[in-house]
DOFI-921446 format. One record per residue (C-alpha): z, y, x; residue number from 1. Coordinates in pm, whole numbers, plus 50000, padded with zeros to 5 digits. Last residue first. Example, Ala and Ser with C-alpha at 12.3 -4.5 7.8 and 13.67 -1.06 7.14 Angstrom:
REM DOFI-921446
[atom [50714,49894,51367],2]
[atom [50780,49550,51230],1]
END
This chain:
REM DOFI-921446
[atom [95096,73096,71115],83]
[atom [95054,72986,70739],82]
[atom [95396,73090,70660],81]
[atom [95632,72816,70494],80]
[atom [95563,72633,70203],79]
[atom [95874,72588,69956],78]
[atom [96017,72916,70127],77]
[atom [95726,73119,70155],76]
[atom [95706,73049,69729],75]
[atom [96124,73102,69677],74]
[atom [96087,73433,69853],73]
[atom [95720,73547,69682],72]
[atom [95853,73445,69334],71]
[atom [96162,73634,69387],70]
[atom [95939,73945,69492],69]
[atom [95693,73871,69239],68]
[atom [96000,73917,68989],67]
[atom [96116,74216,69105],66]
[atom [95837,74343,69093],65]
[atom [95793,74233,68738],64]
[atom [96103,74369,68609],63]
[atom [96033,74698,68754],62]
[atom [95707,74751,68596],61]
[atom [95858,74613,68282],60]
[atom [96120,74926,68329],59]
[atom [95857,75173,68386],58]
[atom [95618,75087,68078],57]
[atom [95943,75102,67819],56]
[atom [95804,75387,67627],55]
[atom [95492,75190,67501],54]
[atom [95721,74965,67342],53]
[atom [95838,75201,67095],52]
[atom [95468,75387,67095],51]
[atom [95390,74992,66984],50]
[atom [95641,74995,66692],49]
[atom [95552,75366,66580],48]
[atom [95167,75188,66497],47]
[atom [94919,75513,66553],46]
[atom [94832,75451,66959],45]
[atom [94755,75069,66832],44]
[atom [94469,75184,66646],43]
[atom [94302,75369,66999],42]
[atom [94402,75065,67160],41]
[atom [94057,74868,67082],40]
[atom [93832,75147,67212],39]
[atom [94009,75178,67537],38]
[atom [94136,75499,67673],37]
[atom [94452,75451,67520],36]
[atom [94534,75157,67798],35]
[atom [94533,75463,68032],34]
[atom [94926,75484,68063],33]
[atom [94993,75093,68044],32]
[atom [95232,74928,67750],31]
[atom [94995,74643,67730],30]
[atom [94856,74611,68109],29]
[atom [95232,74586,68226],28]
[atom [95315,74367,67922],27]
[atom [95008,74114,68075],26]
[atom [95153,74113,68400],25]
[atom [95488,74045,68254],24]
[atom [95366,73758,68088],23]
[atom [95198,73625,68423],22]
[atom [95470,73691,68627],21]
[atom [95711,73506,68364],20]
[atom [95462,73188,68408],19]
[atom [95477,73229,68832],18]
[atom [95840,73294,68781],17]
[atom [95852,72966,68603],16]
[atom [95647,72814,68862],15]
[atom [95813,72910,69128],14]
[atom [96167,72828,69000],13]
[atom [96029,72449,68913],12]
[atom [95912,72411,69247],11]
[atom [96304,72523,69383],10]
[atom [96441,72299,69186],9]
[atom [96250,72005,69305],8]
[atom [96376,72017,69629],7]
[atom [96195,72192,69976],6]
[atom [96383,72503,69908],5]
[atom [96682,72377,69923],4]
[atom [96621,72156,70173],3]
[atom [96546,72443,70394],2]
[atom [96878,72615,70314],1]
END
């Protein structure tokens, strides 16, 4: 399993969960609870397409703890612990 995650498959799984945990950061902060509050989102509380979206704030949460966890596992992997 170590060379596993020593290969170059493994790198490229960490950084494309490190992209998707970026994007999925960003749809956390998007479809978040106090994002109203903001000048700029105010407009955005009136479009029916983003109260759609707005509605799915628990399962992006979800997605992207599951992906930090995945990114996490494959990233102590590659690396190891700094002990």
């Amino acid at each position: 399993m170590d060379v596993f995650f020593h290969s170059l498959l493994a790198a490229r799984i960490i950084f494309s969960f490190a992209i998707l945990n970026l994007i999925l950061s960003v749809l956390v902060f998007m479809s978040c609870r106090c994002l109203p509050g903001f000048k700029f989102a105010h407009k955005l509380m009136q479009n029916k397409s983003y109260l759609k979206f707005y509605k799915f704030h628990c399962y992006i949460w979800l997605l992207f703890l599951v992906s930090v966890t995945i990114h996490a596992i494959f990233a102590i992997g590659f690396t190891g612990l700094p002990l």
